[in-house]
C-alpha positions as CSV (number, residue, x, y, z in Angstrom):
1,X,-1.7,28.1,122.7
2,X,2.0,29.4,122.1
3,X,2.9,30.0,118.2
4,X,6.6,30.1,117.3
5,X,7.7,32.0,114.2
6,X,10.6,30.4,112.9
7,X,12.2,32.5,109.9
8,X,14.6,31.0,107.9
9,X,18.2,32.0,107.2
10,X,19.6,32.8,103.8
11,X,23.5,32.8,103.0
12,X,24.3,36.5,102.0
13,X,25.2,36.8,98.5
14,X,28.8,36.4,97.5
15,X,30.4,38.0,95.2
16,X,31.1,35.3,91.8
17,X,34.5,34.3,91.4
18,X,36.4,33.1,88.2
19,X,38.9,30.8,87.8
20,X,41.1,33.7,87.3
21,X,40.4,34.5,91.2
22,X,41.4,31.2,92.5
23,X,44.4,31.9,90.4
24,X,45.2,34.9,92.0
25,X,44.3,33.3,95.1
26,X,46.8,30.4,94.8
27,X,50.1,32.6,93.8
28,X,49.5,34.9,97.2
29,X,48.6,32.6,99.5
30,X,50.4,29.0,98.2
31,X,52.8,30.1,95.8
32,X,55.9,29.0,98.2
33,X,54.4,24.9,98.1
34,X,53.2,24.9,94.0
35,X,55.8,22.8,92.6
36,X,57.4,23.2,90.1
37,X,55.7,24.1,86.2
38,X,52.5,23.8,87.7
39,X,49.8,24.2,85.0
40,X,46.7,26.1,86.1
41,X,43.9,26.1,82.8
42,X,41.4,28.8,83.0
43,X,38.6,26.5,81.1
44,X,36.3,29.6,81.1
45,X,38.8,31.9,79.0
46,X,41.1,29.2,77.2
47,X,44.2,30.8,79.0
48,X,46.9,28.5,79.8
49,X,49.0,30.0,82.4
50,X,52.3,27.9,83.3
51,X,53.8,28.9,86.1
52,X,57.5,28.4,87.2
53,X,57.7,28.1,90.7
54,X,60.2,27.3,93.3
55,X,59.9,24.7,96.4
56,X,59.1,26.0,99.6
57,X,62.4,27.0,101.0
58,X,64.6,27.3,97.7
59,X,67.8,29.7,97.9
60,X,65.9,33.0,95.9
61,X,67.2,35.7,98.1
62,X,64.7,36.6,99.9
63,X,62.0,35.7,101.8
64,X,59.6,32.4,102.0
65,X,56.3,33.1,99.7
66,X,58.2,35.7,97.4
67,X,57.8,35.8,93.8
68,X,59.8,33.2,91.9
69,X,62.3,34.3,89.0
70,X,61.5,33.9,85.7
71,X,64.1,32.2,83.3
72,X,64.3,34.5,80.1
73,X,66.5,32.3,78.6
74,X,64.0,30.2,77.7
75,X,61.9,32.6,77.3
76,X,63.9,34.1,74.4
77,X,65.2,30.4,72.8
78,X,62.5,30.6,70.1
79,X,63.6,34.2,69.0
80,X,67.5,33.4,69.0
81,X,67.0,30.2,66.6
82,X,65.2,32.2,64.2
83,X,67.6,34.9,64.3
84,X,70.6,32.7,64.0
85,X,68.6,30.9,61.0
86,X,68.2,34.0,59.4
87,X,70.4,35.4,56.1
88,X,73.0,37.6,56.6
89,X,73.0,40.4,54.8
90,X,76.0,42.7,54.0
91,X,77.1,45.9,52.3
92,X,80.4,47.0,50.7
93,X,82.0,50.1,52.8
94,X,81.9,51.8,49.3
95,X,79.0,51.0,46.8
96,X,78.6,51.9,43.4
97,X,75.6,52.5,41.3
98,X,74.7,53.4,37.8
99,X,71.7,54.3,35.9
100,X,71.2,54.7,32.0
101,X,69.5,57.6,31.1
102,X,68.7,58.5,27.0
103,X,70.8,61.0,25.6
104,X,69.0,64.5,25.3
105,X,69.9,66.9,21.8
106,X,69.0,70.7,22.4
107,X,67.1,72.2,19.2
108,X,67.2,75.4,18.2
109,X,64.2,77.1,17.7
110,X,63.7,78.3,13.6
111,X,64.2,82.0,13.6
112,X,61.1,84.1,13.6
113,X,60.8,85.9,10.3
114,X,58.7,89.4,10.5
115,X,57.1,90.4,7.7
116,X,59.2,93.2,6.8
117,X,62.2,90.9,6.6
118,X,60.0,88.4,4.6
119,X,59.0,91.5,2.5
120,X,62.8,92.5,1.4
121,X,64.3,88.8,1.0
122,X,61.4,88.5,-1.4
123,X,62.6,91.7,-3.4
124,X,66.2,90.8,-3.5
125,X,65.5,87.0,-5.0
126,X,63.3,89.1,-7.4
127,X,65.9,91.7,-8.5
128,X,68.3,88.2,-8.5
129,X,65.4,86.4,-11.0
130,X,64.7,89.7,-13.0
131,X,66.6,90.1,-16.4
132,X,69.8,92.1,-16.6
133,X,71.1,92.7,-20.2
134,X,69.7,94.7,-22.6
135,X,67.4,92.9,-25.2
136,X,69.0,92.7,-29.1
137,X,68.4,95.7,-30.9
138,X,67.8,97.9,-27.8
139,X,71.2,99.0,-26.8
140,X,72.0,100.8,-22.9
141,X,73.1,104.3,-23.5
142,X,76.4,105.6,-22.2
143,X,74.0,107.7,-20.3
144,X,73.3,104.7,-17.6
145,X,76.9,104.0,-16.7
146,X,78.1,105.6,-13.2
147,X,73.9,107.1,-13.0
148,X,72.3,105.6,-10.1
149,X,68.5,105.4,-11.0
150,X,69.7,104.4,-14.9
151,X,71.9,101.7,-13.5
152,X,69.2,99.7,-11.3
153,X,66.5,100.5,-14.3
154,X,68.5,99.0,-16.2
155,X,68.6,95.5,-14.6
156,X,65.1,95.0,-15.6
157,X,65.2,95.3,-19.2
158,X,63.1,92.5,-20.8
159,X,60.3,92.0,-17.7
160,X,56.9,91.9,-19.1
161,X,54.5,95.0,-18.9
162,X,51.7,93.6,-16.8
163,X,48.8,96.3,-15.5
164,X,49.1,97.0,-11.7
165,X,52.4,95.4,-11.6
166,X,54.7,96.4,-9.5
167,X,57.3,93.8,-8.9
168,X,59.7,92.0,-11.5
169,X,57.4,89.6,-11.8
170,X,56.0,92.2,-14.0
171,X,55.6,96.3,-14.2
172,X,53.1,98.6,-15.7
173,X,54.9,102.3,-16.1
174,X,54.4,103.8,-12.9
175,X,54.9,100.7,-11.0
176,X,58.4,100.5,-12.8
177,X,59.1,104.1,-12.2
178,X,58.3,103.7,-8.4
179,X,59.7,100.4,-7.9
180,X,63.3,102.1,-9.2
181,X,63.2,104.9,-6.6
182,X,62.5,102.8,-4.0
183,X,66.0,100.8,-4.7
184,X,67.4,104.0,-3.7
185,X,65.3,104.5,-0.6
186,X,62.7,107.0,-2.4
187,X,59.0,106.6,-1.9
188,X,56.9,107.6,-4.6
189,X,52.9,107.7,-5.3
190,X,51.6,104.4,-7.1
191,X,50.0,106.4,-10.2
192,X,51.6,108.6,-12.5
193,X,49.6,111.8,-12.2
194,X,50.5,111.2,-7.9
195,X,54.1,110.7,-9.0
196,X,54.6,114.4,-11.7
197,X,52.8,115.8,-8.4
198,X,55.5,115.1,-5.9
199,X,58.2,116.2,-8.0
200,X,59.1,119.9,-9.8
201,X,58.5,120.6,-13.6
202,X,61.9,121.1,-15.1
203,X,62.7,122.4,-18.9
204,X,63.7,119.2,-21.1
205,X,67.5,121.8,-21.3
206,X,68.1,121.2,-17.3
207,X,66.5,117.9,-17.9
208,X,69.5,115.0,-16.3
209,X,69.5,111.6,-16.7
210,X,67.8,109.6,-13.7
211,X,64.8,112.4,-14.3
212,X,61.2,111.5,-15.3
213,X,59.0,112.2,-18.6
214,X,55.6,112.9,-17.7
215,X,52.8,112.4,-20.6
216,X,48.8,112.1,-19.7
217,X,48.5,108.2,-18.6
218,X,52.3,107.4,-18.9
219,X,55.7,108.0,-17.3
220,X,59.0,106.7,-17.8
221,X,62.8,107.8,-16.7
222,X,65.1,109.8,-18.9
223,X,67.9,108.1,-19.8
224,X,69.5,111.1,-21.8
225,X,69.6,112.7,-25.5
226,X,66.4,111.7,-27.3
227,X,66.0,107.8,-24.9
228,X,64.3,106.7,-22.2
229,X,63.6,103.6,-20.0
230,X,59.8,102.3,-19.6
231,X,57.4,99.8,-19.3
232,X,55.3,100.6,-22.4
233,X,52.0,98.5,-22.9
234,X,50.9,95.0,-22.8
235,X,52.4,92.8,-24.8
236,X,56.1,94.7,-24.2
237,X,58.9,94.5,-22.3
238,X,60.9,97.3,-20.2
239,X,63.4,98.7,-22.5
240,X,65.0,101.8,-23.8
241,X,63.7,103.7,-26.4
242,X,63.5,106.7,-28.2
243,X,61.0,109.8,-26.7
244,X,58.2,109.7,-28.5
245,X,55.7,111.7,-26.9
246,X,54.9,115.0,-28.8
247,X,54.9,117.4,-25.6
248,X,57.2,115.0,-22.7
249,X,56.7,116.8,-19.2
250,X,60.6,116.5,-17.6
251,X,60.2,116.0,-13.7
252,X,62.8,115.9,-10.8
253,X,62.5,113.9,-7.8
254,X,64.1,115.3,-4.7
């Protein structure tokens, strides 16, 4: 007995195709005999292509099965409405603009006052303030006129003794004494002991007006013949007055 094997034939595998193929497939190989805005949907992708052919035979200058010209004129019909709907928008050939901006006022800054300065306007609205005539019954001796040191002592008859004064706000002796000098650009100690110390013991015969009397615990300025100028005690004024001390120590500045 004779068997017979019979094997059975399978189609080789192809590759898949799309519709996008047989669109492909149908501008090469037909595209002279689609007619004309021939729709071809690709269902699988949503893409509507529309394709403007040409008959088989039509005058496109060149051969039969070429690609067909595209009309851009309608392509571009949508664009040129909305341009030519479009506003028109112009400039001047010379344009002007302004802006208003607030108005600005420079400020000096205030002067910067050093203490030193502070120091002398304060002393020269004191000697302005202080007392310049001679109280009643205390006359200025003919002594003071054309004597520096009597001159400026002078200008303070009537300020109140006060103790550590040294201002015309109120003087004790040496603080007057010291205050004086300095109004002439002299320096002197603050006590009356430093004061007879920096200066040279004179005889009460070369004794000048503008010189110092010297007593333990007091000092005052001559002011010539048998006066001087001082700050006395609490409860008095400067003024001039007659020497009184029993043994007066004459001292000369400079």
């Amino acid at each position: 007995m004779t068997e017979s094997i019979t094997r059975a034939r399978h189609r080789s595998a192809r590759r898949p195709t799309t519709p996008l193929h047989d669109l492909a497939n149908a501008a090469t190989g037909s595209m002279g005999t689609v007619g004309r805005r021939t729709v071809v949907v690709a269902a699988s992708s949503g893409l509507l292509v529309t394709m403007f052919g040409s008959p088989a035979g039509a005058a496109t200058g060149g051969a039969a099965g070429s690609l067909p010209s595209v009309d851009t004129a309608s392509l571009t019909a949508s664009a040129r409405a909305v341009l030519a709907t479009a506003p028109v928008v112009t400039a001047p050939a010379e344009a002007e603009w302004s802006s208003d901006a607030p108005a600005v006022t420079a400020v000096a800054p205030a002067p910067v006052v050093t203490r030193a300065a502070a120091a002398t306007a304060a002393r020269s609205a004191a000697r302005a303030a202080a007392p310049r005539v001679a109280v009643a019954n205390n006359p200025v001796p003919q002594s003071v006129s054309g004597n520096a040191v009597l001159e400026i002592a002078a200008r303070y008859v009537g300020t109140p003794y006060l103790s550590g004064g040294t201002t015309p706000a109120g003087f004790d002796c040496s603080g007057f004494v010291s205050y004086v000098y300095a109004q002439l650009g002299v320096s002197l100690p603050r006590t009356s002991s430093g004061i007879k110390a920096a200066g040279t013991v004179i005889s009460r015969a070369d004794a000048q007006p503008g010189d110092l009397i010297w007593s333990p615990g007091h000092i005052s300025i001559y002011a010539g013949g048998n006066d001087q100028i001082d700050s006395p005690r609490p409860g008095k004024t400067v003024q001039f007055r007659s020497i009184w001390q029993s043994a007066p120590v004459f001292i000369r500045i400079g």
